[in-house]
Each structure stands twice: as C-alpha cells, then as structure tokens.
N, C-alpha and C positions, 0 to 999 in steps of 0.2 A: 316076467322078471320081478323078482323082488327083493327089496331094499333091505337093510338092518343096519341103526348108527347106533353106536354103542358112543357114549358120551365118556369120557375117564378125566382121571386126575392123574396129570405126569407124575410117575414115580410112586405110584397109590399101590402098596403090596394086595392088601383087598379088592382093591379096583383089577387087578393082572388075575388073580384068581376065579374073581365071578367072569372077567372077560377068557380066560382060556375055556372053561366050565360053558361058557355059553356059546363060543366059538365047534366046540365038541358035540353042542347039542343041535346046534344048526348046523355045521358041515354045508360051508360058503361055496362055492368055484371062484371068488376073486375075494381079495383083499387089500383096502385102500386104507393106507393107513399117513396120521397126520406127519408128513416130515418132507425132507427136499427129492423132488424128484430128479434131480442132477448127479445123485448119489443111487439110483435104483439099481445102476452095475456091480454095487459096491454089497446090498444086503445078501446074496447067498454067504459071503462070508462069517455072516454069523449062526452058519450053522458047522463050520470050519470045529475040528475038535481044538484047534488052538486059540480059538476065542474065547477070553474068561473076562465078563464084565466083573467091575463096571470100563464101558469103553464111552466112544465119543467119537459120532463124525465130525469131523475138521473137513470145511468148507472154506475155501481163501480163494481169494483176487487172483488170477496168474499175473496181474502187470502189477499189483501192491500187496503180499503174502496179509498187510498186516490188518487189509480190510478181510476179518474171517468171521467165521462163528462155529457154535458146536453145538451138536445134539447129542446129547448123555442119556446112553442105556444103564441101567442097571438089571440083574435076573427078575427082580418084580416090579420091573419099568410095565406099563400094560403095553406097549408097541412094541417092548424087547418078544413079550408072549406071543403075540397077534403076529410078529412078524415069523419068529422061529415056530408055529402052529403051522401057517401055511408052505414051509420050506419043509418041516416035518411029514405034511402032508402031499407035497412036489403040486401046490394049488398055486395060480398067479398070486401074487404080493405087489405093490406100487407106492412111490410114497406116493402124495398127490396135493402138497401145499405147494404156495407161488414159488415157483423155481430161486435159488438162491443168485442166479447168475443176474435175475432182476433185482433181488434185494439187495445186492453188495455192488450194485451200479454205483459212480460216482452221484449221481445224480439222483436225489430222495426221490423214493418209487411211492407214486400216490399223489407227488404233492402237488402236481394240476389236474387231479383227478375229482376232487370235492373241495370242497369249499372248506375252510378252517374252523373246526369246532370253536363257540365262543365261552366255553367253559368246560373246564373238565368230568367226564363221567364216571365218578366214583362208582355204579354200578358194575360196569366193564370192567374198570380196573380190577374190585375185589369181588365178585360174584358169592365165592364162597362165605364172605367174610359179610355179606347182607343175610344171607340166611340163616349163616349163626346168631347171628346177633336178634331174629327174627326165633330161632330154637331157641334164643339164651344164651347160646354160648356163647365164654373169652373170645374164638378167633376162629377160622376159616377149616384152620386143619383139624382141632379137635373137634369140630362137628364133623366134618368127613372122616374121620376116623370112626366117631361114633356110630356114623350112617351107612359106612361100607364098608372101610376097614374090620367092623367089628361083627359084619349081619351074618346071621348064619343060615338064613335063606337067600340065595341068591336071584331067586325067578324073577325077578322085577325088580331089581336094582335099578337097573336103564333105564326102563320107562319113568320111573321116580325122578330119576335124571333128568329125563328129557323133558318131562310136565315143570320140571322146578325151574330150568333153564329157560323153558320157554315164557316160562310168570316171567323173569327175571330182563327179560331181554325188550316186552313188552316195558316197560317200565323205564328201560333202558334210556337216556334223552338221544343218543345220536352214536353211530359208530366212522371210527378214524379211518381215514382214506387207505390205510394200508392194510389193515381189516377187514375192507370191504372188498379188498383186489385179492386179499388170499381166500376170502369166502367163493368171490366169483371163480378162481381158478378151482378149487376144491369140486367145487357144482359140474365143472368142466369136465373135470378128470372123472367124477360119476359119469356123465353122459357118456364119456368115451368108452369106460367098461361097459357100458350098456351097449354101444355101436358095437364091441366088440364081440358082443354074444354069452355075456354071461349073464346066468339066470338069477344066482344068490349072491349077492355083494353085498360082502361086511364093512364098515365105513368106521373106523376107530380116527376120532378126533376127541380134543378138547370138547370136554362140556359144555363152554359155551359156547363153541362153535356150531352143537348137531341139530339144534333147530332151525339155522341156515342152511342145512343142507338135505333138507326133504327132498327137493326139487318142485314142491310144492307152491304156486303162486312168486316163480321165478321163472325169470324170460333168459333161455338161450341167446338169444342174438343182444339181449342188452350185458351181459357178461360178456361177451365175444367182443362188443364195443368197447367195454370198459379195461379191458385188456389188452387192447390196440397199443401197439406202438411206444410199447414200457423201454424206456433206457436197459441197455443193456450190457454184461461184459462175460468175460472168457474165466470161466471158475474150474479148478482142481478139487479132489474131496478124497478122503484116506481117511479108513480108522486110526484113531489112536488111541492108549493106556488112559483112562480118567481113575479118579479115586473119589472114597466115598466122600474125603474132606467136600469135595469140589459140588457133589449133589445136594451140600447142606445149604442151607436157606443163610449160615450166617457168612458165605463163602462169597453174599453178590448176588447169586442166582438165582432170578428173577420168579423161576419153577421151582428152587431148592423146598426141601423137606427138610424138619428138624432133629429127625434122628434112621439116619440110614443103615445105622447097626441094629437098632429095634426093627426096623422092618424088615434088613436082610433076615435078621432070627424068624419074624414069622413066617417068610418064606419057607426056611426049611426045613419049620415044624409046619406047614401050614395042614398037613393032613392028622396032625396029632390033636390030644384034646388041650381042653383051656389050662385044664392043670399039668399037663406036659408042659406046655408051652412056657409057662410062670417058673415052673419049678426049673426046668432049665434055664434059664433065663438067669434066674437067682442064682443055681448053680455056677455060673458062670462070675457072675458080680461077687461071689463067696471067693472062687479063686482068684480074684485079681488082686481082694485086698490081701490075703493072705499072700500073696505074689512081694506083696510090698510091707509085710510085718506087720499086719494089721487083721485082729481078731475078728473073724467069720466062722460060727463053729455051724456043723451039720443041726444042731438044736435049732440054730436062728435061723436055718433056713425052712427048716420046717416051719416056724411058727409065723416067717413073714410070707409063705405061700397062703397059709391061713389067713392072716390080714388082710393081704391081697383081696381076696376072694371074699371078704367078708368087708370091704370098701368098696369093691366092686357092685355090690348085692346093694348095698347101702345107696349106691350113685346110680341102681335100677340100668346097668349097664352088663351088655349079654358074656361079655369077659374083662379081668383086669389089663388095664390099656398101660404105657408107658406111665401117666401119671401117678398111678398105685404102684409098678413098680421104684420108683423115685421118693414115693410120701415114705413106702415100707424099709427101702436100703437106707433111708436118714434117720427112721426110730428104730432098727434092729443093726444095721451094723457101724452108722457112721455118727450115733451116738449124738444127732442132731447136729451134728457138724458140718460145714459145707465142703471141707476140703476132699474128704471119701467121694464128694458125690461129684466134685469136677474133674477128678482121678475116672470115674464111673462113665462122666460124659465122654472125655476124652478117649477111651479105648472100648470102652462098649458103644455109647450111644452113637457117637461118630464111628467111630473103631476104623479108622483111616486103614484103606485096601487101596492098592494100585495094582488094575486089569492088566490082561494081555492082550494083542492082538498075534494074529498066525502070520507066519515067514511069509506068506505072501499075500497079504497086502500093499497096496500099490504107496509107493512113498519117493523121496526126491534120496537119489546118491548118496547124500551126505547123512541124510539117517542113518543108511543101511551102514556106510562105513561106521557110523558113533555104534549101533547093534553091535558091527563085528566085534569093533576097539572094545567094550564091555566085555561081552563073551571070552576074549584072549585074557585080559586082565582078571577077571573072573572079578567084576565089580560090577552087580547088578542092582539098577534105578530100585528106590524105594521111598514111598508116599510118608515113611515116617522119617524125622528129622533126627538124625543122631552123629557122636561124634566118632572120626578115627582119624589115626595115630598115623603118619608114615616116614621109614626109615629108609633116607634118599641114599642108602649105601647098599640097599635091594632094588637090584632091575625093577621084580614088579610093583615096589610102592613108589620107585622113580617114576615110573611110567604111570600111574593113576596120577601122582603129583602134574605130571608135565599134560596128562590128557586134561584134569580139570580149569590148569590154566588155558589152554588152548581156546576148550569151550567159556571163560570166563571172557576171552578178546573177542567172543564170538557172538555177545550178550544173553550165552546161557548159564546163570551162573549155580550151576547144580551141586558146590560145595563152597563154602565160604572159608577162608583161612583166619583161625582162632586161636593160632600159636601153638605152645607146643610146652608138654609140661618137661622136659630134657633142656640140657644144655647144649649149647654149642647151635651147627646149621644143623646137622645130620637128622633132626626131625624135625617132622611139620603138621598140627594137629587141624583138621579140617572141620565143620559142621557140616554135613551132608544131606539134603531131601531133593527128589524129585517133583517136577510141579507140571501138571497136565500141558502148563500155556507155553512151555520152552518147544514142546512140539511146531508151533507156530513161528517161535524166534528161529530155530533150524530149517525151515524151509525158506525165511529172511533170508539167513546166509546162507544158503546155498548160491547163491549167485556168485560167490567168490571162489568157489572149488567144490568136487565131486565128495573130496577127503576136510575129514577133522581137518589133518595140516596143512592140504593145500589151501582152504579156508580160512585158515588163522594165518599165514604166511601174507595171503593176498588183503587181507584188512588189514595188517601191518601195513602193508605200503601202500594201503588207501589213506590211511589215518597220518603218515607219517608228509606224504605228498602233501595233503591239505593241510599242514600246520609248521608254524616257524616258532610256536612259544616253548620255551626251553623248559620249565618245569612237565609237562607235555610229552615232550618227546624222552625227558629221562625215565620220566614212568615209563612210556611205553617200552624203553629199552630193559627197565627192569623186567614188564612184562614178556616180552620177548625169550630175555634170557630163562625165566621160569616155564615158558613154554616151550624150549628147546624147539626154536625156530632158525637154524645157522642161516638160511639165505633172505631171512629178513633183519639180522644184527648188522652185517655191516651197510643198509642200505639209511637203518635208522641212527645206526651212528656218525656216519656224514653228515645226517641231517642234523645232527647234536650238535659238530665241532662249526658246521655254520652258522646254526643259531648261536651256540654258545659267541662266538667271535664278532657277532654282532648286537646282542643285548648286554646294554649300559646299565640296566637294574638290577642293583646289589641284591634287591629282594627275592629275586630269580636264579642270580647266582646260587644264594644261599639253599632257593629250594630244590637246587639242582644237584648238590654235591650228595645229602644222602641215598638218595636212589641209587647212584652210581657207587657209591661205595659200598651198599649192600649187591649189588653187580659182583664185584671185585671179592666181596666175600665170598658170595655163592658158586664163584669160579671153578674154585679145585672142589666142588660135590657134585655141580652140576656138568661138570667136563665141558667151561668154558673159558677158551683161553681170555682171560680180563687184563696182558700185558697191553692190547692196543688200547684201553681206556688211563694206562695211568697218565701220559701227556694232555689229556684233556682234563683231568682231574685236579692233575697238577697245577695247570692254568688258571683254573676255575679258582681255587684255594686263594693261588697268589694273586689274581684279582680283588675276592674278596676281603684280603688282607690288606690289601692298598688303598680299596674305596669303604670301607667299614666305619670308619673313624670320620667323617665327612658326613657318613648315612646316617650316624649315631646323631649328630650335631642338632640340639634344640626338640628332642619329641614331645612327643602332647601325651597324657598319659597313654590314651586309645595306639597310639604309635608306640610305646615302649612296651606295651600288654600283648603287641603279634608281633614285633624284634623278639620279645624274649625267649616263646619256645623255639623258636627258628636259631639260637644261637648255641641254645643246647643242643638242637641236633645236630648242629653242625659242629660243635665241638665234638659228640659222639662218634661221628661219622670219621673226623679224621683222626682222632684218638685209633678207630678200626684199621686205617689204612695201613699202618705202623712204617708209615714213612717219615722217619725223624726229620730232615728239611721241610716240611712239612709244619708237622707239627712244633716245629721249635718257631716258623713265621709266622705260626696261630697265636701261641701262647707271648709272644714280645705285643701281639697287639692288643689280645688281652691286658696286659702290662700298661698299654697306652691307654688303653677306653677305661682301667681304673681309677685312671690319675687324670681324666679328661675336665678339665673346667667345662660347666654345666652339661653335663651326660645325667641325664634322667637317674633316679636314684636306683630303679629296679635293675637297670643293664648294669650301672655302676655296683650293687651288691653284688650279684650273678658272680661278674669276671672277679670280684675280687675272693669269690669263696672256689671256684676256679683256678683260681693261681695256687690258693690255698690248699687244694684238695691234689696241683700236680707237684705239691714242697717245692715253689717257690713264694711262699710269700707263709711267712710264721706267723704263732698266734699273737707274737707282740705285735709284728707287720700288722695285722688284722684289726687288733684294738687301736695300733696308732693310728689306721686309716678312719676306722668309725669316727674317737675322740676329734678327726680333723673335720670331718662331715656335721659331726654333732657343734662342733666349734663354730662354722663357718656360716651353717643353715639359717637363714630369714626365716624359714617356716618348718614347723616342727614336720609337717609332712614330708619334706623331702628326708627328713630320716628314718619315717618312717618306711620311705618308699626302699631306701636303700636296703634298712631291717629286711623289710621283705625280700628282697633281690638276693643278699643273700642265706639267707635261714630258709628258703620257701621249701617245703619238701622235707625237711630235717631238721630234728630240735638237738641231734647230739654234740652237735657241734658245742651247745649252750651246756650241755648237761657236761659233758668233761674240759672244757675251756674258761677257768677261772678270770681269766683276764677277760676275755671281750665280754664274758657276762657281767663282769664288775663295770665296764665300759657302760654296757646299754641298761643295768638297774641302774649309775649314777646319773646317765642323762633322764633316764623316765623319776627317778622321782625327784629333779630337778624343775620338773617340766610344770609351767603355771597349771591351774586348773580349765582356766579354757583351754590352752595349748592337748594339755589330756584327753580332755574331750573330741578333740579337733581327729584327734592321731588314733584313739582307739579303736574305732571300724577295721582299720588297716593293718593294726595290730593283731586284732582277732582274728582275722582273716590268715594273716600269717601264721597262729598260734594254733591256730584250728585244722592247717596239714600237716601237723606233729601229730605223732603214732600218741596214742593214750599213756602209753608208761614213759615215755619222753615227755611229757604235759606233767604230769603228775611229780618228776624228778624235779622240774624247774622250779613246779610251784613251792619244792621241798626248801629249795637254794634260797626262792624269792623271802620265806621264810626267816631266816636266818643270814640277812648280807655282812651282818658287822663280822658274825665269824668270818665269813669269807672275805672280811677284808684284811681281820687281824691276819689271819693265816696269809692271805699275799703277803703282809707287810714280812710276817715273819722271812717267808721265803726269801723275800730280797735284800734284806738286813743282812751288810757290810762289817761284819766286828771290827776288823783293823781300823776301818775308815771313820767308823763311831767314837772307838778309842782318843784319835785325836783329835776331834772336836769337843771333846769331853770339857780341857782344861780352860777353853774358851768360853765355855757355858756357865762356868766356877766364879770365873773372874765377872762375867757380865751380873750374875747373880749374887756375887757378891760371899763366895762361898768357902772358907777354907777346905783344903784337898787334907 
C-alpha cells in the first residue's frame, strides 16, 4: 500500500493543474479528498453535464436550517479536479474531514477535548503568510502564486509543500481542539481505505494539514479515543449556484482568493503559452473599456503585452502575474487613473458568475416550486445587480412583481423596489441580484409550505397571529396585497380593525393610514377589491382628527422633528384617498393646529403653508399670520422654527410672493444682532433645501427690498381715498390749495 498527500491551496488554479498532472501520473485506486463526508452521496453529481461551477455544498441543521455552512468549488478549485479525475476515471472518491453533523452540533465540537490555548497561534492561523514574509514577500497569496501558480515544472511542487509545512508546523506553539479532531478523523478515513484494500491512496488536503497525515508516529486507538462520543445532530446537504463574487477574499471567506476572474482566465488558457495567456487577458480588458467609451486601441495592446513581459523579466518572475497586468492597464489605457481600473476589478478581476447545479439534485419543495415559478416567468437568478422595469398591466411583469414580493415576506429578498421612472401605479422599477446565502433562507421557510404561495400565505398568519401593533399589521397588509395573497388579506385585516379599535396612540394612528391608503391605490392594478378597507380608514382619519390637536400640545423640538414628516404623509395619504368628507375633516384641523396657542413653530408653518397650498388660506392670510408670530415671539427661534415649517422644501413660495417676503426681510432685519446670531443655523438649514436657482432669486430680491417695498406700496395705493385726505394734510400744514 502506498500513500500520496498532495498539500493545495483552496481555490489555487496552479495548485488544480500540477495536482490533475500528478493525479494522471500516479493513477491512484482511491481518493480522499479534504471536505464533509456527510455529502459523499452527493459528489457523482458533479460530473452531471448540468453542473457548471462555480457551485457550493450547503450543509444545514435539519432541526435549525440556519446552523449551515458551504464548501465552494470552483473549475480550478484543486478538490473540484481531484474529485471530477477519479469520477472521470469510475476510481473510489470520499470526502474524509470531521463529519459536519459533528461540527453543526449545538454543542462546540472540541471544547472538552483539550485544554484552551493561552494565546493565539499566528502561525496556524497565516501559514502562508510566515513564509512570504520569510521569501520577502507583501502577503501569503502572492508568494503562492509566485511558487505554484506560476512554476512551470511541476514535479515537486508537493514535496516543496510538504517540507515547508512540516518547518512550519514544528514551529507551530499548539493546535486548536477542533483541529485536532479533524486531523484525527482524516487519519481515520486513511486507515479505513487502507482496511478497504486499496493499494494507491491519493489524500488532497489543505497544506497544513498533510504533515498530519503520514500516519506516521500516530496512534490509531488514541484517535479512536479522541473521537468518542462527539455531540451530535441530524444534517441535510444539496448543491447549490455560488458565484465568483462569493469566492473573493473581500466577500468574508475565510479561503477566499483575490481575484477569481484572473484565475478562472488561466484556467482556460492554462495549456497556452505566457504570451497567450497576457495577450488575451489584455484583449479582453481593451474590450470592456471600449464597452464603456473609453480609448483601448489594438497599438496599446501590443505594447502593454510588451511591458508586461518586460516587468516580469525585471521581477526575475517565470510569467507576468495579475500584478503586471494592473501596473500596465493603469499606464497604457487608464491613463494612471483609478477609475478604469475598478471598472477592470469589477468585471474582470472578480467578474461575478453565478453556477449551476443539474435538475436533480436533492433540494427541499419550495426550491423546486421558486426553479419552476422562474422558468414559467422566464426571470432567471443572476449574480450581477441590475435594474428592471415592470408594467403591472402585463400578466407576466404582474406576476414577477407579485413573485418577488412573496419571496421578500419570505426573507429572500432577491429584488429591492427602487420606484419607477413613469407616472402613476402601472409601473414598478426593481434593483435585482441574486445571492448564493438565500439558498439557506429558502430552506428556513420551507417550513411554512411546499409552494412560494403557500409559504408567504402561512408566514402571513404567523406574523399577523404574533402581533397587535398597528403600524405592523398595516405593512403587512400592504405586503400582502403586493404579494397577491387573497386568503391571507382578510385574516390580516381583522387583525387591523382590532388593533386599530384598540390603540389610543395618535402616533400609530398616523402611521397606519399611509400604508392603507397606498392598499386602496394599488386596488384597481392589483385586482384588489380595497372597498372593505374604506370603514377602517375612515375611522382611523376621523380619530386622528379629533386627537391631533391635544398630541400637538407643548413639543420639545426632538417631538415636533418625528410629528412633522408623519403629518405630511398623512396629509398625502388622504389628499389619495379622494374622499372629500375626508379630507375637508383634515384640512378644518389643519385650520385649528395653525392658529393653536403654543404649537411648536415647525408643525405651526407646515399646516399653515398647507392650507395655503389647498386655497384656503391667501398670501395676505400667510403674511398676517407670520407678522402675528413674528409679533407675539419671546424668542426669535420660535420664528425661526415656524420659517422653517413652512418654507422647508421650497424657496418659490418666497420667490413669487411679495408680501410674506416683505413680512420675513422686515422681521430679520429688525432682529438685534444677537437675536441674528441666535436664529441663523436654523435659517440656513432652511435656506439650504432650496433648489440653487430658488437661492439665487431670493438673494436677487434680498438685494433690492426698498423696490420691493415701493412697488407693494404702489400696488395698494387707494387714489380716491388719498384724494380726500389731501385737504386735511393742507390745512395741518398750513398750506394754501
């Protein structure tokens, strides 16, 4: 019987090729490679012709989906090669690390197995990253690149491996108890192919795993003890779609690599030469900016393969690596600019792919019904983020609209709503990308139904059962209605007219009415009848309208800053409704909380540019009400608060309304110089959400007030009534007529 441990770097394209190459030249009978053996029923599938990494085993809890984990192939993964060699060749395959069903115990696996390190081993942790730094190099991966991704003899890669690993692990101060149980099980799974009768066993693990596993000066039965009686539970495992984003190092992943588009490239030049491999490569980076109006001519690509290779030579390195490609696309086409070159990362270097897996792998109901729902709608998951359009007056953008909310109640939320550049309901503009870990949230809920719908139906009336708060349950009725769920609307709007009927908090009222009345909107698009919601709407309103003027009474400014946008949506909201009883018991209390002794100045402007903006209240109304605030004020803030309240948002009011401008230049430049100082922040603040050419008009007027005063005066100059005061003025003056 004999041994061969090849040592790799997860994800290492160099590493997958010297190991297929050396896999071909020994022609093994078994193959033990580093991953969960809970999942071994699962590997012939990746030689399924519908298998298109990059993919990912999903390993999860069956009694808590959400204790899971994943192992990410990619084509120049070395376990993807090692695995698909011995299926190619119908040779045993196995994983052979500690089963997952031990590691996703509730129960930390290890932790009364050794004794607790008392400090940590930087060693273990960065292996790679001691011997760069020991070569010179920045960091871990570009000396593994240098050392194997780039060698172009591969005879003795391993062994290099295996002597470096073994310096390194001497050195090592101590390894972590769960380390130690996946080494022992690894040792185990070698003996047993050896019980089983095989002569050449190839052993692909981690690098620094494969000096533990000689079996060399390690005891069988003290493994067998230290493996006794690990906690244990009940684990599920299924391929699923990964993407390259997800194999990057800056995604989280512990294993990630920095550029999975550079290495899928060398993969599949990997039999071409150095200058193949550059030149396409460059070819490809020529077209993207060109892709985006940006100058890449055939000349510069010629001359940055040249630099390339003449950087290369310079850096005594066997071909130009990623980092010559990046020094050469910065001086030849992005003009030493960084924006070309994040444009470069983003779709080359990353160049976000999302895999496939084949119709039959093993997965829960509720997947397969989202697969179907997809394929029918003809809306297929995609790893890159973009937006679309849909026009809820088409079955099928109805139905992608109603699928995405569904899965949105479901907490997958595979498209975000971003509004809509049309008017009216009839479109709905989404952001779109799929994300490797919603696979894990879909087998979550799967507990609640086999289907999308019956899924989203049944967490409706989980969610709705568990909660009496009324802003709460109006969402969820909005949600609802946008997921076109009929037998969970009327179970959630009971729960509404209850709650509503029982909460006293004006502040809940308020936040309850927009949801509902976007409900009532989306009625006639969505083909929902929204007449059983107007009695509760209705309620709601005239509640509001009764207890509003009491809620207003005495705020602290932090209190009238969350009243205020909560009153414009609610003015919005029922302005939608276009129920005139309604809206005419709004606008009378607006009318009241204008004219309210001490109401906060901000709520106090709002309603009064409110009344103004539905003609009842004129611009004289307007300035006499300032002039009466400005009049009345102890403290110059409270006009200012008012100014704000109501200008905020809009300077045109000021730009074509001579009179209340003349109102608030006569009280500011009235105003003492500390009182100025006092008020100006607030002023600013206000002046500063005025569009640019509204700022600019004011400053024209502030310019200039005396004309603008002469001119009112002219306006309102009475000739008849001047007339006869004339003769009175003669006489007091002493003046013959």
């Amino acid at each position: 019987m004999s041994l061969h441990l090849f040592g790799i770097r997860h994800h290492g394209v160099g590493g997958a090729r010297s190991l297929r190459r050396a896999l071909q030249r020994l022609e093994p009978d078994c193959v033990l490679v580093e991953g969960p053996p809970d999942a071994n029923d699962l590997l012939p599938l990746l030689a399924d012709a519908g298998m298109s990494p990059p993919v990912a085993l999903l390993l999860y809890a069956k009694d808590d989906p959400s204790r899971a984990v994943y192992y990410p192939f990619a084509t120049f993964s070395p376990e993807f090669q090692a695995i698909t060699y011995a299926l190619d060749q119908k040779i045993t395959v196995r994983f052979m690390d500690l089963p997952q069903s031990h590691q996703l115990a509730p129960e930390p696996v290890g932790a009364q197995r050794a004794a607790p390190q008392t400090e940590p081993d930087d060693i273990a942790a960065d292996p790679l990253g001691w011997l760069a730094a020991a070569a010179g190099f920045s960091d871990g991966e570009r000396y593994w690149e240098y050392l194997v991704e780039q060698r172009q003899n591969d005879h003795d890669v391993f062994t290099a491996i295996f002597e470096a690993m073994t310096a390194l692990r001497l050195e090592s101060k101590s390894l972590e108890p769960r380390e130690a149980l996946r080494e022992a099980h690894m040792r185990q799974t070698i003996r047993k192919a050896q019980k089983d009768g095989f002569k050449k066993i190839a052993v692909v693990s981690g690098a620094w795993h494969s000096p533990a596993l000689t079996l060399e000066n390690s005891d069988a039965k003290a493994d067998a003890k230290l493996l006794e009686n690990l906690p244990k539970t009940m684990v599920s495992s299924t391929w699923i779609p990964w993407t390259y984003g997800r194999l990057a190092r800056s995604s989280g992943y512990g294993a990630g690599i920095t550029s999975p588009g550079w290495y899928a490239h060398l993969w599949e030049l990997q039999d071409s030469s150095s200058r193949n491999v550059i030149s396409h490569w460059l070819t490809k980076v020529a077209h993207l900016l060109r892709a985006e109006d940006l100058s890449a001519s055939s000349a510069s690509i010629i001359e940055a393969v040249r630099l390339a290779e003449a950087l290369a030579a310079l850096r005594s390195s066997p071909m130009p690596g990623l980092d010559e490609m990046n020094e050469v696309s910065r001086a030849l086409f992005a003009w030493d600019s960084d924006l070309p070159l994040e444009l470069i990362r983003e779709k080359l270097i990353l160049a976000e792919t999302l895999g496939a897996v084949p119709d039959s792998t093993p997965t829960v109901p509720l997947v397969r019904d989202l697969e179907s729902e997809q394929k029918r709608l003809r809306f297929k998951p995609d790893a890159v983020a973009k937006n679309v359009e849909f026009d809820l007056r088409t079955p099928n953008d109805l139905e992608r609209s109603v699928l995405l909310h569904r899965l949105r109640l479901l907490g997958v939320p595979w498209g975000e709503v971003i509004g809509s550049s049309g008017k009216g309901t009839f479109k709905e503009a989404w952001r779109v990308q799929w994300q490797p870990e919603f696979a894990v949230r879909l087998i979550e809920a799967a507990m609640f139904g086999s289907s999308v719908l019956e899924a989203a139906t049944q967490k409706v009336h989980e969610i709705s059962s568990l909660t009496s708060h009324l802003p709460t349950l109006t969402g969820l009725l909005d949600d609802v209605l946008l997921s076109n769920l009929p037998n969970a609307a009327q179970l959630v709007l009971t729960r509404l007219e209850a709650a509503a009927a029982q909460d006293a908090d004006i502040n809940h009222l308020m936040m309850a009415v927009p949801p509902l009345a976007r409900v009532q909107r989306y009625g006639s698009v969505r083909q929902f009848d929204s007449t059983m919601l107007q009695g509760v709407v209705s309620g709601l309103v005239l509640r509001i309208c009764i207890g509003l003027p009491n809620t207003c009474a005495s705020l602290s400014d932090e209190a009238a800053a969350d009243l205020y946008p909560r009153i414009l949506e609610l003015h919005a909201a029922i302005a939608s409704l276009e129920q005139p009883d309604l809206l005419e018991a709004w606008r009378n209390v607006l009318g009241v909380l204008a004219v309210q002794h001490g109401l906060h100045g901000l709520i106090a402007g709002r309603c009064v540019r409110l009344l103004l903006e539905a003609g009842l209240y004129t611009a004289d109304d307007t300035a006499k009400r300032l002039s009466y605030v400005a009049g009345i004020a102890t403290d110059p803030n409270e006009v200012a608060a008012w100014t704000d309240g109501f200008l905020r948002g809009s300077g045109l009011v000021l730009v074509h309304d001579d009179a209340l401008f003349g109102v608030l230049d006569s009280w500011v430049q009235h105003l003492s110089p500390e009182a100025f100082i006092a008020i100006l922040p607030l002023m600013r603040r206000t002046f500063s959400s005025f569009e640019p050419a509204e700022r600019h008009d004011i400053g024209k007027k502030v310019q200039s007030p005396r004309q603008i005063s002469a001119s009112r005066a002219t306006q309102d100059l009475n000739a008849t009534r001047a007339e006869q005061v004339i003769p009175l003025i003669h006489q007091m003056l002493g003046i013959q007529p």
